[in-house]
C-alpha positions as CSV (number, residue, x, y, z in Angstrom):
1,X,22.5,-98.4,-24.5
2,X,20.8,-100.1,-21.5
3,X,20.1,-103.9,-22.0
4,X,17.3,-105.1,-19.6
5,X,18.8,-108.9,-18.1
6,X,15.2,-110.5,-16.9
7,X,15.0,-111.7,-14.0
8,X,13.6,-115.4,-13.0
9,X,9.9,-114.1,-12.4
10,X,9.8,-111.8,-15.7
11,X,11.1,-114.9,-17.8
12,X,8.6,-116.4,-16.9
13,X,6.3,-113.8,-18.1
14,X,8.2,-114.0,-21.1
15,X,7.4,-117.3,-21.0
16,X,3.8,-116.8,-20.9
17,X,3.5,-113.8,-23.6
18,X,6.4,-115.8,-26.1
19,X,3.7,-119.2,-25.6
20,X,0.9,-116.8,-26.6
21,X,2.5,-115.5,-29.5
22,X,3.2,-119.0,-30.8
23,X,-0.2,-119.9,-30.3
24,X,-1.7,-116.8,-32.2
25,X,0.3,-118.0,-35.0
26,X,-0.8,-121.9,-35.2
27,X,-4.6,-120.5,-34.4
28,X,-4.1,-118.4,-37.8
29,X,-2.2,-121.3,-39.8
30,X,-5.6,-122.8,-41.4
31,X,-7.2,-119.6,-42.1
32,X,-4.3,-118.4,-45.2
33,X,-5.6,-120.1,-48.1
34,X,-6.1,-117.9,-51.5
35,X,-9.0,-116.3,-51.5
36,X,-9.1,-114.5,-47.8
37,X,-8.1,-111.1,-47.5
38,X,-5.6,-110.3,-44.7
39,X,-8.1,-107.7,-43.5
40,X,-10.0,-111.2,-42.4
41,X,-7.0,-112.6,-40.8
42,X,-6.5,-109.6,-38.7
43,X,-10.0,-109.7,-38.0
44,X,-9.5,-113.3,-36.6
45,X,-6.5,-112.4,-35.1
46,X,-8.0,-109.8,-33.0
47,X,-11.1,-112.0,-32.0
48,X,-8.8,-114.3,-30.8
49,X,-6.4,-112.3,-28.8
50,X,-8.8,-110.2,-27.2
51,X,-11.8,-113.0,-27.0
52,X,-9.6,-116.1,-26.4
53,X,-5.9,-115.0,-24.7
54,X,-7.2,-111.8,-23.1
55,X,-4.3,-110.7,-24.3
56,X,-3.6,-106.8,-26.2
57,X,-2.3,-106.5,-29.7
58,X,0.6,-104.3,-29.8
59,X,1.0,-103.2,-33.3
60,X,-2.8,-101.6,-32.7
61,X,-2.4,-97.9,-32.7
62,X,1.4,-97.9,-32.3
63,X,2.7,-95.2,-33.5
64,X,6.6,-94.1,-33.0
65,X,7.5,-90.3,-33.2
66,X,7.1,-89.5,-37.0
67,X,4.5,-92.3,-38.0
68,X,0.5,-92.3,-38.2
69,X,-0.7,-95.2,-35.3
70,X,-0.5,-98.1,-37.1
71,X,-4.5,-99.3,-37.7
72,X,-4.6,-102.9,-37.5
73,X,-3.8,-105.6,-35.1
74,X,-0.8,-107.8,-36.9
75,X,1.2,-106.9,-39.5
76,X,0.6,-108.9,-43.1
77,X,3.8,-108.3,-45.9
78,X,3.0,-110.3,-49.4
79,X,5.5,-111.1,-51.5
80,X,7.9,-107.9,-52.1
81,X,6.6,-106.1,-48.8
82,X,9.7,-106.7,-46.8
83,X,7.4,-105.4,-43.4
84,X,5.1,-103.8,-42.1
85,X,2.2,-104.3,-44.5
86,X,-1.0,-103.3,-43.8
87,X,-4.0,-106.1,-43.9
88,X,-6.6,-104.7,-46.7
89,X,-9.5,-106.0,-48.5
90,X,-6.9,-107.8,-51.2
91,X,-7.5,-111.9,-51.4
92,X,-4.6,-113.0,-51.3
93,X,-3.9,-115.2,-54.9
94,X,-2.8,-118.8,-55.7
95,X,1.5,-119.2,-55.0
96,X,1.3,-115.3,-53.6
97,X,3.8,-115.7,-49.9
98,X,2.8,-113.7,-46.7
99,X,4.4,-113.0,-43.4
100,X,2.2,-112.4,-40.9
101,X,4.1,-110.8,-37.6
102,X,2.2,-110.9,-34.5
103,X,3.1,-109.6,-31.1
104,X,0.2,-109.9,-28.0
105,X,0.6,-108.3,-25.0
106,X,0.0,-110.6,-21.8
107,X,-0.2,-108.5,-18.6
108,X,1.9,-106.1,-20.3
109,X,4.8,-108.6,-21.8
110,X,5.4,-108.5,-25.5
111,X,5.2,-111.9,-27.5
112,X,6.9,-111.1,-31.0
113,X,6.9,-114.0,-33.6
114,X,6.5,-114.0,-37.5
115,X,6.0,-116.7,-39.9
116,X,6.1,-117.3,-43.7
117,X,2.9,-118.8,-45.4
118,X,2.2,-119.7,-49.1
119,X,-1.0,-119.7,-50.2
120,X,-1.9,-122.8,-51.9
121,X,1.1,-124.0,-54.0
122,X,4.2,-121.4,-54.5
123,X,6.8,-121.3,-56.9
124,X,10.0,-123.2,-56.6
125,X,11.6,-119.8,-56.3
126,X,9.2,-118.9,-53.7
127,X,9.5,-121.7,-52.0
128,X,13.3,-121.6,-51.8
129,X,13.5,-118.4,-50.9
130,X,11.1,-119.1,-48.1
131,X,13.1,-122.3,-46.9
132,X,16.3,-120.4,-46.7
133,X,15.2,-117.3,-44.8
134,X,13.8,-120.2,-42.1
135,X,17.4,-121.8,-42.4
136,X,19.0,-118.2,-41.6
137,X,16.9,-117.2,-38.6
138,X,17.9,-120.6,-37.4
139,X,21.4,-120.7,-38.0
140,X,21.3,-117.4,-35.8
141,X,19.4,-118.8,-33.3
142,X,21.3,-121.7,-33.1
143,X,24.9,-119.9,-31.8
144,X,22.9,-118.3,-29.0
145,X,24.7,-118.9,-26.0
146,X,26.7,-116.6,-23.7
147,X,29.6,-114.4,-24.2
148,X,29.5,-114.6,-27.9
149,X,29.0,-111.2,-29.5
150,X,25.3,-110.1,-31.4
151,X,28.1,-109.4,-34.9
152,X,28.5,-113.3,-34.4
153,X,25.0,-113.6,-35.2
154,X,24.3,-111.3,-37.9
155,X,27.7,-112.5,-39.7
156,X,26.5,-116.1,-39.8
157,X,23.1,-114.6,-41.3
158,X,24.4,-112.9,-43.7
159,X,27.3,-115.1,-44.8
160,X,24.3,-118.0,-45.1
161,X,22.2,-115.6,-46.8
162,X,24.6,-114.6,-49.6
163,X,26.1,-118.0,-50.2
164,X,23.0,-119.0,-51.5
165,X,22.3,-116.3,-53.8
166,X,20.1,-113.7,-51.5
167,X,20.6,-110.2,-50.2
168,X,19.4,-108.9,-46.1
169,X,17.7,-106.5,-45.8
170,X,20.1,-103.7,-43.3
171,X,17.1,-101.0,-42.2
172,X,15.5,-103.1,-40.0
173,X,16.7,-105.6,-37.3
174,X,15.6,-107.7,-34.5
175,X,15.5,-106.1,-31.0
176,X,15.4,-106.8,-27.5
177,X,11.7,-107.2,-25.8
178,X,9.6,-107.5,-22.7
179,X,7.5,-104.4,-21.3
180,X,8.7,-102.4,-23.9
181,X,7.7,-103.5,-27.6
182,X,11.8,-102.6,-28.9
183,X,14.3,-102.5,-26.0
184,X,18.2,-102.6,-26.7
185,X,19.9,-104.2,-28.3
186,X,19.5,-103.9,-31.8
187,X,20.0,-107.6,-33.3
188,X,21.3,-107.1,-36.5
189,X,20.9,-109.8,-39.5
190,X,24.8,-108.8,-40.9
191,X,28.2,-107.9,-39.4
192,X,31.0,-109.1,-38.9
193,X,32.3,-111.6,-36.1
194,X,33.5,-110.7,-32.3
195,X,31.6,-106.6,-32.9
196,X,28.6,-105.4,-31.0
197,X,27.9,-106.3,-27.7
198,X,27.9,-109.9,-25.7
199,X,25.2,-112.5,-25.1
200,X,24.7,-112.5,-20.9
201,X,22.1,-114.9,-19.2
202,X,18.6,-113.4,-18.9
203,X,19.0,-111.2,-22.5
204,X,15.4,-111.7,-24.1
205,X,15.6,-110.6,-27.9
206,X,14.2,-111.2,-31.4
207,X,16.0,-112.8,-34.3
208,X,14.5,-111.9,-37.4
209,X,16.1,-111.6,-40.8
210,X,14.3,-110.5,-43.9
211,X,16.1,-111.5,-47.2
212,X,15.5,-110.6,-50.7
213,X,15.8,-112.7,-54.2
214,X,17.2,-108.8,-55.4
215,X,19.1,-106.6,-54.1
216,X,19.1,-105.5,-50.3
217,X,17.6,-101.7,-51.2
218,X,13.6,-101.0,-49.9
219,X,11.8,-98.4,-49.7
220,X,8.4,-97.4,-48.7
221,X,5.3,-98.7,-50.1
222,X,2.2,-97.0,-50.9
223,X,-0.2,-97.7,-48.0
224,X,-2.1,-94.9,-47.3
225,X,-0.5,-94.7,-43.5
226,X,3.0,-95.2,-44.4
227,X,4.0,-97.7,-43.0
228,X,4.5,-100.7,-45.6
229,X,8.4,-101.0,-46.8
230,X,9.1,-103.3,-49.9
231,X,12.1,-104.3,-52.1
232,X,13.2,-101.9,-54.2
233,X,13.5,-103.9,-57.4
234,X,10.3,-105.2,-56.7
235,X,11.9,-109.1,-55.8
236,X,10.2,-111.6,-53.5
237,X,10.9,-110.8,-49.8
238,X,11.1,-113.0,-47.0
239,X,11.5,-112.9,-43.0
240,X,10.6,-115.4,-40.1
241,X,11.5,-114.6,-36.3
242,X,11.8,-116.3,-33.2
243,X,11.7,-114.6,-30.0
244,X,14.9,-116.0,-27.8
245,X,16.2,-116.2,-24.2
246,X,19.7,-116.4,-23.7
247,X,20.5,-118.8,-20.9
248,X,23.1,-120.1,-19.0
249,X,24.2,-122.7,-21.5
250,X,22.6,-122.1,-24.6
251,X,19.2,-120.5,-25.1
252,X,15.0,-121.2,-25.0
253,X,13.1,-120.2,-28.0
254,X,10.0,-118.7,-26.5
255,X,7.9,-118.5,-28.8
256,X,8.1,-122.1,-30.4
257,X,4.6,-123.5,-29.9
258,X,2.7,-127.0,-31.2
259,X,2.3,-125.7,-34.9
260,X,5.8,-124.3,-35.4
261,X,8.0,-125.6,-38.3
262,X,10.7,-128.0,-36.3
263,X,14.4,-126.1,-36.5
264,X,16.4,-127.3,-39.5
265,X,18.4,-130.7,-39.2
266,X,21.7,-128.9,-38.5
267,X,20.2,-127.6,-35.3
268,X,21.9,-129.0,-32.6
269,X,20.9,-127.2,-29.3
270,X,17.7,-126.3,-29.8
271,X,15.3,-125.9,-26.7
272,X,11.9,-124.7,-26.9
273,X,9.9,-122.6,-24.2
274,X,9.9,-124.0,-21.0
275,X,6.8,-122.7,-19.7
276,X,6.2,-124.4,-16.2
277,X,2.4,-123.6,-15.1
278,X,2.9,-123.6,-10.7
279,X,-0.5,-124.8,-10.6
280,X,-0.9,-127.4,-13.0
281,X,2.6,-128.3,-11.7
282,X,1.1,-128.6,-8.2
283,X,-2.0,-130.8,-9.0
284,X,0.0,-132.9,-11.1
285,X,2.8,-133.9,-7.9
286,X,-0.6,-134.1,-6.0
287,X,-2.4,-136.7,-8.0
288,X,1.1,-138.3,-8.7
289,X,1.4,-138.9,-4.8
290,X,-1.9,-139.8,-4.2
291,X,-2.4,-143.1,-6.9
């Protein structure tokens, strides 16, 4: 396993693609009421990358050994799709819940963030199980700090996740990013404390649980490219993720932007991307100096 430690300049790439990703996300925020499709909201979401950030959608034609390219632009999972669904002509319905996962690519730096929506009003059930997947990824995020170990992590997840009457999901995991889409390490959402390998300054890497009202079991769904996975028992399914820089006394949440939930009350350390713009920096000393 080689983990990439990112220098100053590519943070602050990081920086710039994490920002972006954010920013995708609160452009889309309005758009999910019942009624649109997510075959519209990937339409928008392209417009918007391409038209607006100048920035590349990543999921658009991926395609790992042993999988078709994925077609679309962002990835849209409604209610039991644990990941991976594919945006179709389907409106979504009154209290149906939808991730929509997003990743643009900014001079060839990934941005990865996801967040729950319900469209219109939700269920209590829904809702809850929505709330406390949110609460997970940000008990996770909230340890971040160096030399703790990633099975830290994934055992406060889980332990969080189970005490309140949910399963997580084990096939899929968080990852570490930047040029490549998944880099080492593997973040995983359940373990057990002081395993797997240790936090270090200038790690960059996605926390991202998905959690089930059912049991933890999935399998693949029936989208005609194969890539959709949903619960097995057929059991609401949520996930939210947070791209994160570990740094020297804590961490930076890149991809928090102006439209992002605020972290939970119990977070205590919580910094959000510190994207410093050199030339807006500049002008700003310049007209500070000059009045």
């Amino acid at each position: 396993m080689t983990i990439k430690i990112k220098t100053e300049a590519e943070i602050q790439k990081m920086r710039v693609a994490g920002k972006l990703a954010g920013e995708l996300l609160d452009y889309l925020t309005d758009f999910i009421q019942p009624g649109v499709t997510t075959e519209e909201i990937d339409r928008l979401a392209y417009e918007y990358m391409v038209n607006v950030q100048g920035t590349i959608p990543a999921p658009l034609n991926y395609a790992p050994q042993g999988y078709k390219p994925y077609p679309k632009s962002i990835c849209t999972s409604i209610n039991h799709q644990v990941c991976h669904g594919v945006p179709n002509e389907r409106p979504l319905k009154k209290g149906d819940i939808v991730n929509i996962d997003v990743t643009p690519i900014k001079d060839s730096w990934h941005g990865d963030s996801s967040r729950m929506y319900i469209a219109g009003k939700g269920s209590i059930a829904a809702s809850r199980l929505c709330q406390v997947t949110f609460e997970a990824m940000w008990l996770g995020i909230d340890m971040v700090r160096p030399n703790i170990h990633l099975g830290d992590i994934g055992h406060a997840i889980q332990v969080y996740a189970e005490r309140n009457g949910y399963s997580v999901v084990r096939e899929f995991c968080g990852h570490g990013i930047g040029q490549g889409f998944h880099e080492d390490p593997q973040v995983l959402h359940y373990g057990r404390p002081g395993t797997r390998e240790i936090l270090q300054p200038g790690m960059i890497f996605t926390i991202e649980p998905m959690l089930n009202i059912g049991k933890k079991e999935i399998k693949e769904g029936n989208d005609p490219f194969g890539w959709s996975i949903v619960t097995k028992d057929h059991s609401l399914s949520a996930q939210w993720e947070h791209t994160i820089l570990v740094t020297e006394t804590g961490y930076e949440v890149l991809t928090f932007s102006a439209k992002c939930p605020p972290p939970p009350g119990f977070v205590k350390h919580f910094v959000p991307n510190q994207l410093v713009v050199p030339e807006l920096s500049r002008a700003a000393t310049e007209t500070s100096s000059s009045s």
